[in-house]
C-alpha atoms as one frame of an Amber mdcrd trajectory, in Angstrom:
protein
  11.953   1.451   0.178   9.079   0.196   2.590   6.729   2.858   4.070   4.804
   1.756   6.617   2.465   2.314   9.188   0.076   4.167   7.250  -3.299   4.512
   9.355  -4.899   4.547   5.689  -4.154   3.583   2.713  -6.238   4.420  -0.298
  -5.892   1.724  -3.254  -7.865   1.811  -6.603  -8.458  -1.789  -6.481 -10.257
  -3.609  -9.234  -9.192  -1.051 -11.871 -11.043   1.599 -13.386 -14.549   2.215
 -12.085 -17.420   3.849 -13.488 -20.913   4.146 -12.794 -22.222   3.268  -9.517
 -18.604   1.872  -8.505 -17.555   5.380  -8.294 -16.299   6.241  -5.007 -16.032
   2.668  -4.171 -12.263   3.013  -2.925  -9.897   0.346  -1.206  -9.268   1.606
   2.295  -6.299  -0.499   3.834  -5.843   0.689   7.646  -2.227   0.064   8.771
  -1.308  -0.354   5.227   2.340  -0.057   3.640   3.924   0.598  -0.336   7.674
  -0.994  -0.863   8.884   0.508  -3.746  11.809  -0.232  -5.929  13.178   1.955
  -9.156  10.975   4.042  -8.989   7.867   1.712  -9.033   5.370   0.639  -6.482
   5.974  -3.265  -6.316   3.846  -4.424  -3.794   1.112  -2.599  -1.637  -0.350
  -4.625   1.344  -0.693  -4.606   5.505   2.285  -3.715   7.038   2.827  -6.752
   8.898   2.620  -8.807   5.884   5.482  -6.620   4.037   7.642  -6.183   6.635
   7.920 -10.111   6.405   7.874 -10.307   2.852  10.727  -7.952   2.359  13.082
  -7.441   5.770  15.903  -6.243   4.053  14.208  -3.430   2.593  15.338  -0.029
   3.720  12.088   1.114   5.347  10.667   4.330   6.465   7.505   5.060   9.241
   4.988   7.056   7.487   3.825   8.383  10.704
């Protein structure tokens, strides 16, 4: 499953954070999750996953 379209996405990139990274969240605008048993596989911009995986049923998150 792709959902895309997402006018934000939040990610927790770079791991665990502590101190003054706190707060320091990955914003991806137009972002998109495929998903597959269960598990997030890939997160990225929509464009980019929509040609990574176009056989993937897919959903607007709109």
């Amino acid at each position: 499953m792709l959902i895309h379209s997402s006018s934000q996405l939040l990610t927790l990139a770079g791991g665990p954070q502590r101190g003054r990274a706190l707060g320091a969240l990955g914003i991806l605008e137009n972002g998109a999750v495929v998903i597959r048993d269960e598990k997030i596989v890939a997160v990225g911009a929509t464009d980019e996953l929509r040609a990574a995986y176009p056989s993937v049923l897919s959903m607007d998150a709109l």
